[in-house]
C-alpha positions as CSV (number, residue, x, y, z in Angstrom):
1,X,0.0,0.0,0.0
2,X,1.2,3.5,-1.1
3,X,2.4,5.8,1.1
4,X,-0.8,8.6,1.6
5,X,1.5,11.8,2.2
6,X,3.4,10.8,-1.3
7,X,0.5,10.9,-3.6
8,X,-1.2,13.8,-2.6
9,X,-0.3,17.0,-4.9
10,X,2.8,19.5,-3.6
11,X,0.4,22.8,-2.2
12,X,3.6,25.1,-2.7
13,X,2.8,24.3,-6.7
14,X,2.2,28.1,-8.5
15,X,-0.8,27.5,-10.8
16,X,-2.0,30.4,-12.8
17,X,-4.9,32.8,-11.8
18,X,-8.2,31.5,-12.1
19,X,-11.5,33.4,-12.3
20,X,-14.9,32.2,-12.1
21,X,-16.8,30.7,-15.5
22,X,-20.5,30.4,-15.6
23,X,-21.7,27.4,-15.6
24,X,-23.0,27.4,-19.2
25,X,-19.9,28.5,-20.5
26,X,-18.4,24.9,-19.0
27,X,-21.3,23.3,-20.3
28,X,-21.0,24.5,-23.7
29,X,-17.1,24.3,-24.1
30,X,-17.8,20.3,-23.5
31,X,-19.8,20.1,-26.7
32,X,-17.3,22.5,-28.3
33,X,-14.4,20.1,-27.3
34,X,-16.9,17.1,-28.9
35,X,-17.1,18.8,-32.7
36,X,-13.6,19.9,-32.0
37,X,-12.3,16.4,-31.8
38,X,-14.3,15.7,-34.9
39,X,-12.7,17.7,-36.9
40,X,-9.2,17.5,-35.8
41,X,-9.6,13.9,-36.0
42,X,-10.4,14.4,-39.8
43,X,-7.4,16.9,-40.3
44,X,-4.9,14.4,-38.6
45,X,-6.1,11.3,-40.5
46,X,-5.8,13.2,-43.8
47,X,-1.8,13.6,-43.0
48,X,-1.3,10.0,-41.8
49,X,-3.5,8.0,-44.1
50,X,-2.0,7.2,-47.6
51,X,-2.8,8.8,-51.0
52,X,-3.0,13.1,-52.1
53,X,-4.3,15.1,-48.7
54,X,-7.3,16.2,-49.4
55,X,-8.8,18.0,-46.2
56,X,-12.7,19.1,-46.8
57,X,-12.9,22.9,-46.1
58,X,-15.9,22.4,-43.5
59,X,-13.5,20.3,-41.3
60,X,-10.7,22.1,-41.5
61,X,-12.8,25.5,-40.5
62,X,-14.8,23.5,-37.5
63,X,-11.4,22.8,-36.0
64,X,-10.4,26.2,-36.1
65,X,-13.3,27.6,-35.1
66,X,-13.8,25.5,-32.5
67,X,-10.1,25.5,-31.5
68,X,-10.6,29.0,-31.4
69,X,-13.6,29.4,-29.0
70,X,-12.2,26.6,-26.7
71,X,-8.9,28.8,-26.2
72,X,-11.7,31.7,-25.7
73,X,-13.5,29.4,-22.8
74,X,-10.3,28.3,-21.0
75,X,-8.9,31.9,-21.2
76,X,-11.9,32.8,-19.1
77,X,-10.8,30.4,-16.5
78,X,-7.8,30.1,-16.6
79,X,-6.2,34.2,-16.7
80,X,-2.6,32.9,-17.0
81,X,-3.1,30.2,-19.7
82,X,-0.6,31.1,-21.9
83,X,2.0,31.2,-19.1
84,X,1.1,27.5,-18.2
85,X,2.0,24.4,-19.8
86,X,-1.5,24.0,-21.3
87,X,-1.5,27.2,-22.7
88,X,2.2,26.8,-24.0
89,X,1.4,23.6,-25.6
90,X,-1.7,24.6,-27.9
91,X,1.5,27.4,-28.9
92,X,3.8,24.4,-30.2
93,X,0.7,22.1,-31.5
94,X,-0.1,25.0,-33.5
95,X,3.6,26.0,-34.5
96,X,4.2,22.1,-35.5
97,X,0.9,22.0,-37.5
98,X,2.4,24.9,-39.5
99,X,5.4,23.9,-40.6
100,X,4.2,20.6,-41.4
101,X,1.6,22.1,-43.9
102,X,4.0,24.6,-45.1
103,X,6.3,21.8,-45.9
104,X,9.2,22.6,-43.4
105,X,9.2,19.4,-41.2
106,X,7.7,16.1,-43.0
107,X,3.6,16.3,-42.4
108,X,2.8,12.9,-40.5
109,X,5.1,13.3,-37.8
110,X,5.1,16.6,-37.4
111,X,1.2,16.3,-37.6
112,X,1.5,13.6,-34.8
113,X,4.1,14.9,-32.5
114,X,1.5,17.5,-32.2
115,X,-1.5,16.0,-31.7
116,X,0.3,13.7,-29.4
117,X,1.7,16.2,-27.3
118,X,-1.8,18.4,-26.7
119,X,-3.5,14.5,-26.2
120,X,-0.3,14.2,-23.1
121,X,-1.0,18.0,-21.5
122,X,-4.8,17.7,-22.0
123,X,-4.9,15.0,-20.0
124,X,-2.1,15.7,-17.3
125,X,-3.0,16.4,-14.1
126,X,-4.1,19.9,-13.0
127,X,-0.7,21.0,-11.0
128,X,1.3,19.5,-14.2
129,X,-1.3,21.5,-16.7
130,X,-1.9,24.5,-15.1
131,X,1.6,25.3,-13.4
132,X,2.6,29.0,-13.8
133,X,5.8,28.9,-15.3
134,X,6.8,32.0,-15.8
């Protein structure tokens, strides 16, 4: 049996300031983050699967858009986001994504080093996510 006092989070951890969200704006960010998924699970499979990309324009604007307004949504939250690891990370995914398209790292693995990495920080626990680093 684990030590209890080991597995308990570090309280001297900086996280970023946080303001209060409404409770609709949560609500609605968790369908946002649904058709978000959607479509940047259609713009990664046209970079890995074989044959000529060919991403449909709806797609590719749904996981903008929503990319967009779930930045917009955590902001709201989270004050400090791009000074945190989270916020930091959407940064890379977005720098990565760029140059793969652009043709200045090869697509697929540029493409999936950055979906892995904003899969790894979207799911890593809250002092690892939201620590102030800066």
């Amino acid at each position: 049996m684990a030590d209890r006092k080991s597995t308990q989070q570090d309280r001297t951890t900086r996280l970023g300031r946080t303001a209060d969200r409404p409770y609709w704006i949560w609500m609605t960010s968790i369908f946002i983050r649904a058709f978000h998924q959607v479509g940047a699970a259609v713009f990664l499979a046209v970079f890995l699967l074989p044959g000529q990309p060919d991403l449909p324009l709806f797609y590719l604007v749904l996981a903008g858009v929503t990319g967009m307004l779930l930045m917009t949504t955590e902001m709201l939250h989270h004050r400090q986001l791009l000074r945190e690891p989270a916020g930091l990370t959407t940064l890379v995914k977005l720098m990565l994504m760029g140059m793969a398209v652009h043709g200045w790292l090869p697509a697929a693995p540029a493409m999936l080093a950055a979906f892995v990495l904003a899969a790894f920080f979207a799911h890593a626990p809250k002092h690892i996510r939201h620590r102030r680093l800066f």
